[in-house]
KOLTORPA-52786 format. One record per residue (C-alpha): residue in three letters; z, x, y. Coordinates in steps of 0.2 Angstrom, whole numbers, plus 5000, padded with zeros to 4 digits. Layout:
AlaZXY/...
***
This chain:
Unk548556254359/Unk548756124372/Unk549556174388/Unk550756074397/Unk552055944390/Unk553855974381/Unk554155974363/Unk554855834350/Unk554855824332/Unk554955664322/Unk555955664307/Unk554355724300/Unk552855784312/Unk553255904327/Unk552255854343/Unk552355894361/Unk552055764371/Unk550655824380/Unk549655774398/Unk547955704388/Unk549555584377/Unk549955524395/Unk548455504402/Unk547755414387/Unk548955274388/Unk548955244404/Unk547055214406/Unk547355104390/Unk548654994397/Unk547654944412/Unk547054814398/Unk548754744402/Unk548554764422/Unk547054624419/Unk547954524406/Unk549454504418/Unk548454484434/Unk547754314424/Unk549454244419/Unk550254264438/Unk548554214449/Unk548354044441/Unk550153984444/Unk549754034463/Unk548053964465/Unk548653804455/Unk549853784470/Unk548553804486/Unk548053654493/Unk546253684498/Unk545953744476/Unk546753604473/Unk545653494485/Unk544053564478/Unk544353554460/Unk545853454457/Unk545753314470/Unk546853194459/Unk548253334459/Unk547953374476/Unk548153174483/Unk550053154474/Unk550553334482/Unk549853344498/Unk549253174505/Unk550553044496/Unk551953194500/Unk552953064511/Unk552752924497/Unk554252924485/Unk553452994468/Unk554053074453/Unk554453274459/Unk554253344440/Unk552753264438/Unk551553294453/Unk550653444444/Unk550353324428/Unk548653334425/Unk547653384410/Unk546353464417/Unk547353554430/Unk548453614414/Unk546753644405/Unk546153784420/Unk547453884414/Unk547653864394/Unk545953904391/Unk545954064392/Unk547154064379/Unk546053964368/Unk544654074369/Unk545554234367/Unk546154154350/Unk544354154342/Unk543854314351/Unk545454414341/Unk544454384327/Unk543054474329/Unk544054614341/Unk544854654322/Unk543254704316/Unk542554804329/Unk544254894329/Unk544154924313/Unk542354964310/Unk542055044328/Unk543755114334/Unk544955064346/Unk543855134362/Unk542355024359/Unk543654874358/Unk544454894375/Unk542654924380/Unk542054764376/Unk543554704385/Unk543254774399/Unk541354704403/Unk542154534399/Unk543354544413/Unk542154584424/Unk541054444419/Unk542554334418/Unk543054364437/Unk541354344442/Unk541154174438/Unk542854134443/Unk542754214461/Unk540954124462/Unk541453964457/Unk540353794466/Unk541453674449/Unk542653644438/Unk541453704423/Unk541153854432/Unk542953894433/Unk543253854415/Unk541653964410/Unk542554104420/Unk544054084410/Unk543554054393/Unk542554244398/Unk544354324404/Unk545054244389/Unk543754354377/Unk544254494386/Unk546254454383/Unk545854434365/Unk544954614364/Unk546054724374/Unk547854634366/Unk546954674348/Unk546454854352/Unk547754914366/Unk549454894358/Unk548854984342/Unk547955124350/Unk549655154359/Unk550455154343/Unk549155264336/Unk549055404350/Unk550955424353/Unk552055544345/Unk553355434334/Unk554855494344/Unk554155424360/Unk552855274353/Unk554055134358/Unk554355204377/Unk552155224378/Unk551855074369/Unk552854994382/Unk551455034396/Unk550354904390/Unk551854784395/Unk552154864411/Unk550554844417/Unk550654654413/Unk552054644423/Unk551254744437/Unk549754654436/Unk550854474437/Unk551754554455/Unk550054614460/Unk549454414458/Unk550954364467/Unk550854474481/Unk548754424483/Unk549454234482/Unk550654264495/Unk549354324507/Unk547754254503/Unk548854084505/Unk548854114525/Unk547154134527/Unk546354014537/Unk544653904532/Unk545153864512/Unk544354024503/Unk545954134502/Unk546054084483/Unk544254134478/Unk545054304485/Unk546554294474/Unk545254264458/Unk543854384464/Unk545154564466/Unk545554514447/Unk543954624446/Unk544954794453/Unk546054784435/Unk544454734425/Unk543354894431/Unk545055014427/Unk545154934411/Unk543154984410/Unk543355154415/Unk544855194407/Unk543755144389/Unk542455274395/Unk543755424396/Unk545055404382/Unk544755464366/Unk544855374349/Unk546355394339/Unk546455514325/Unk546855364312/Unk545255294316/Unk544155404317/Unk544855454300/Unk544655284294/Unk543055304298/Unk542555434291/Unk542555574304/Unk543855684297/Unk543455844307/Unk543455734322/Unk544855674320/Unk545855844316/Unk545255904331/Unk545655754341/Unk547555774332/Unk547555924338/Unk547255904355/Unk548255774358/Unk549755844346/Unk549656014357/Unk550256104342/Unk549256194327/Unk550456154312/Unk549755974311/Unk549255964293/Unk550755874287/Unk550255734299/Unk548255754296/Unk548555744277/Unk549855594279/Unk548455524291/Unk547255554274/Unk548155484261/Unk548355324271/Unk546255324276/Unk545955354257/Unk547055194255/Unk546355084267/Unk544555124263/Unk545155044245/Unk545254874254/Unk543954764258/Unk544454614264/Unk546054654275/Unk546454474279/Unk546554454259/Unk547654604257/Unk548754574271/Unk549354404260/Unk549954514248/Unk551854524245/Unk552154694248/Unk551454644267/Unk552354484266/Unk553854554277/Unk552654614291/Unk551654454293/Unk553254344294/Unk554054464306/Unk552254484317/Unk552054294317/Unk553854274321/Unk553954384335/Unk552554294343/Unk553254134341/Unk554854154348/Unk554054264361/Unk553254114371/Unk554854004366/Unk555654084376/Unk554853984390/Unk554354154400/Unk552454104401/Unk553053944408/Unk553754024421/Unk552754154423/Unk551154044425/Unk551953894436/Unk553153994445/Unk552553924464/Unk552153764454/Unk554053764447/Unk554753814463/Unk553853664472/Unk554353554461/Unk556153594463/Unk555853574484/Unk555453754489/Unk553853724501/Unk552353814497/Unk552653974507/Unk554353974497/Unk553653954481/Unk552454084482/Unk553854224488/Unk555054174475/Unk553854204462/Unk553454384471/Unk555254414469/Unk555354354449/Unk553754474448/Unk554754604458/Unk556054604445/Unk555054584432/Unk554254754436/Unk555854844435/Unk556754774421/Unk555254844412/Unk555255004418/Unk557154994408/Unk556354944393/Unk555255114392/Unk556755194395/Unk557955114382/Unk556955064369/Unk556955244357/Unk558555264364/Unk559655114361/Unk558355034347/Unk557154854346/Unk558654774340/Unk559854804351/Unk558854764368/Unk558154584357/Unk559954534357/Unk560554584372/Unk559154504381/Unk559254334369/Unk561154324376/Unk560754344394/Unk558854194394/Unk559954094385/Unk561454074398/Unk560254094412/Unk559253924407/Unk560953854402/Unk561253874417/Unk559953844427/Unk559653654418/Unk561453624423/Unk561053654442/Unk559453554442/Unk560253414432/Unk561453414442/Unk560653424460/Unk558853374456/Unk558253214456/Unk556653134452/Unk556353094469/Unk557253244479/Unk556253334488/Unk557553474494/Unk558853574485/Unk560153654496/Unk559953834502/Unk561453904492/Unk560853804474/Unk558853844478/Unk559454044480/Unk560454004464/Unk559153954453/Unk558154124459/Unk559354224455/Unk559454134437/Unk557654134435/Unk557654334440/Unk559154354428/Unk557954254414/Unk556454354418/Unk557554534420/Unk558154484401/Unk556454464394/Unk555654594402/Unk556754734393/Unk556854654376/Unk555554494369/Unk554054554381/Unk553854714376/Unk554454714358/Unk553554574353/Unk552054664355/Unk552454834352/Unk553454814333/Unk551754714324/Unk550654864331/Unk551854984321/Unk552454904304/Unk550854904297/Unk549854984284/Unk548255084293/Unk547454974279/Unk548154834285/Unk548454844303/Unk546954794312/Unk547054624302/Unk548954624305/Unk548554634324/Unk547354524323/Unk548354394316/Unk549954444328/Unk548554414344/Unk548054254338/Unk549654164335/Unk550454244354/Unk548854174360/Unk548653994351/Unk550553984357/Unk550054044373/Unk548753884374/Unk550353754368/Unk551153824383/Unk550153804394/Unk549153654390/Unk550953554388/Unk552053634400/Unk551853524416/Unk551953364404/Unk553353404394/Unk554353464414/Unk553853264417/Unk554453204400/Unk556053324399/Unk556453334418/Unk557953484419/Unk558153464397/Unk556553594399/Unk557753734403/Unk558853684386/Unk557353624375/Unk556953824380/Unk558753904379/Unk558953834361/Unk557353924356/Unk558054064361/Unk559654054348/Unk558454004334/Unk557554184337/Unk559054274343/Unk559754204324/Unk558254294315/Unk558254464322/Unk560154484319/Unk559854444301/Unk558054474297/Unk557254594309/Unk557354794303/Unk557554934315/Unk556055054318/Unk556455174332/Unk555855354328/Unk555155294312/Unk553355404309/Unk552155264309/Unk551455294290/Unk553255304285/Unk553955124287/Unk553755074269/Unk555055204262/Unk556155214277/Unk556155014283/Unk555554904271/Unk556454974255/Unk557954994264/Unk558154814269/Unk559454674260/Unk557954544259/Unk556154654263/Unk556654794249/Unk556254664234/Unk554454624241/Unk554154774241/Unk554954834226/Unk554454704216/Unk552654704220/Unk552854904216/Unk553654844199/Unk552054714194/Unk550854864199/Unk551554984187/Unk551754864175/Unk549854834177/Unk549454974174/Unk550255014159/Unk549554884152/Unk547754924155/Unk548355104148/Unk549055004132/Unk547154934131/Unk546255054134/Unk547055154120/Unk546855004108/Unk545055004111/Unk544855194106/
***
């Protein structure tokens, strides 16, 4: 038996939550340490003159040397390939989530975040080492691979490795270290800003590498989880894994729950056909749906232009760059609350509570800056510039313990093992081709909209706030092989998917009995 840990029991598999559980998830969820060090680094370096001078001179003209001509504030950082810098990434994490779902599948979690991890560090050597704009963008389009691997293979693993009375809390890591890694960017803006002689931001790019070679190491020590290596074929293995990571030796219920839903998914052979099924029709609306609404919310656009935004609205640089050290501060925190609440209080509850409080925080914060903002100003007063912090830290506080984590951690657990790479797959894909919309439009559409972006944002946030309420089951402490008979056919809507796909499959085979008695 195991040593260490404390004892839980799901309402069906006893567990203790044991020190190789722990250690596991955290090395996994350095994938999100890299992942979140991407989003908060190019907003900063995107606001340092000398980047902006050597790659971006257009960009760098309208900010720095026509600062004393009269120009459109919200549309200073306008520029497509400025905009471009950052949504690649995105892009090429999108077609990298395609082939991450079959290396997960076929080669387990481990060898997934793996891959991820040598594309990082490629990724921030090219970016660090950049001479021109197509090294930058090379640089990217390998840190976007990497994204797309370790977001397929991470969340799941969690899911996977965790017992069921804790999987939302240690799912939650992955999201924690994003946030972490987004403060860690802030804080190596804030500093590498000050140094003198222009290369302080091939700094802030090159110590993306600390992040990628934890992710790298942390893929070396883990072990695969026991439902894949099960689905693979290694069922002694994964027993044994089970075990260890269980830290009892009454696992069989869950080893044999674990085998009937291998013996199902090896019946599959083309998951992305399967998962169009209607008895997955509920999970893939809600996956897609939670991604969607995710980067609605307008967090990335903060997130990623944070000392951009904060410029705009007349903080100066050195401003800028602390103010989004504070948002990353808070963003921190609030999801450490997240870990704590989300198996206690529920997904649904902390997706409601925090679509109240982004939308009356952007509600707010568009009325200040319409309000006070001009096209033209270049200075919000002290009290309204600490104000729209303190909305913005609200917003971001209110994200972080409900639509940030959740949105990633409810796909990796509503699917079928048979189904769930795919499922994963197809949730990574449409956070990251949002993700690329985002980015790619957000410093046009701050031009176009001016202070309307901030409502154009909050009623995004009542559409999805809207669908959860009505559409969006609760999962906490459900076992993960379970959700069929304890989610889905308890549902108003969901339960007649899946009962009536469970209706034409009995029907079909009775009739094949019916025939294959009138042939004898």
């Amino acid at each position: 038996m195991t040593g260490g840990g404390f004892t839980t029991s799901g309402n069906d598999f006893e567990a203790k939550i044991t020190p190789i559980v722990i250690l596991s998830c955290m090395m996994a969820a350095t994938g999100g340490l890299m992942f979140g060090y991407d989003v908060g680094v190019s907003g900063g370096v995107t606001s340092m003159p000398p980047f902006l001078k050597e790659f971006f001179p257009e960009v760098y003209r309208k900010t720095v040397e026509e600062k004393e001509v009269a120009s459109n504030n919200y549309c200073k950082y306008d520029n497509e390939k400025l905009q471009l810098f950052t949504s690649c990434l995105y892009l090429a994490g999108l077609i990298a989530t395609f082939l991450a779902s079959d290396i997960t599948r076929k080669q387990g979690r481990r060898a997934t975040m793996l891959i991820a991890g040598f594309m990082f560090i490629a990724g921030v050597a090219f970016n660090a080492a950049a001479q021109n704009l197509a090294m930058l963008i090379i640089g990217r389009l390998l840190l976007g691979c990497g994204v797309g691997f370790a977001n397929q293979a991470v969340p799941v693993f969690l899911s996977e490795i965790a017992p069921s009375r804790i999987r939302g809390a240690l799912n939650i890591l992955f999201q924690l270290n994003i946030t972490l890694g987004i403060l860690f960017a802030n804080l190596v803006n804030y500093a590498t800003n000050k140094i003198k002689g222009g290369w302080g931001w091939r700094l802030s790019l090159g110590l993306g590498g600390l992040p990628a070679v934890l992710l790298t190491l942390g893929a070396f020590l883990v072990v695969d989880t026991p439902n894949s290596l099960i689905e693979r074929g290694h069922l002694e293995e994964g027993k044994a894994v089970l075990r260890k990571i269980r830290g009892i030796d009454n696992i069989e219920p869950e080893f044999l729950a674990l085998v009937d839903a291998s013996t199902v998914a090896k019946e599959v052979k083309h998951p992305f056909r399967n998962i169009l099924k209607r008895r997955n029709r509920p999970q893939l609306l809600i996956s897609i749906a939670l991604q969607v609404f995710q980067q609605f919310t307008g967090i990335n656009a903060i997130m990623f232009y944070a000392p951009v935004l904060f410029n705009t609205l007349g903080f100066n640089n050195d401003a800028s760059l602390y103010s989004a050290v504070i948002t990353g501060a808070v963003n921190v925190l609030s999801t450490v609350v997240s870990i704590y609440s989300v198996d206690r209080l529920g997904r649904r509850m902390l997706l409601l509570e925090g679509g109240v409080q982004m939308f009356l925080s952007q509600f707010v914060i568009a009325i200040i800056i319409g309000m006070k903002g001009k096209d033209h100003y270049v200075d919000l007063s002290k009290g309204f510039a600490v104000l729209v912090v303190v909305m913005v830290c609200i917003f971001v506080s209110a994200f972080a313990w409900s639509w940030g984590p959740l949105s990633w951690l409810i796909p990796s657990e509503i699917f079928h093992l048979e189904t769930r790479s795919a499922g994963q797959s197809i949730a990574v894909c449409v956070n990251l081709l949002c993700t690329f919309v985002i980015a790619q439009a957000f410093l046009s559409m701050l031009c176009l909209f001016k202070f309307g972006i901030f409502l154009f944002f909050s009623g995004c946030v009542l559409v999805m706030s809207a669908f959860v309420l009505f559409l969006l089951p609760e999962t906490k402490n459900v076992p993960i092989e379970e959700m069929t008979e304890r989610v889905w056919k308890q549902h108003w809507l969901w339960k007649r998917f899946i009962e009536e796909d469970s209706a034409k499959a009995e029907k079909d085979m009775l009739k094949g009995d019916s025939d294959a008695i009138a042939s004898d």
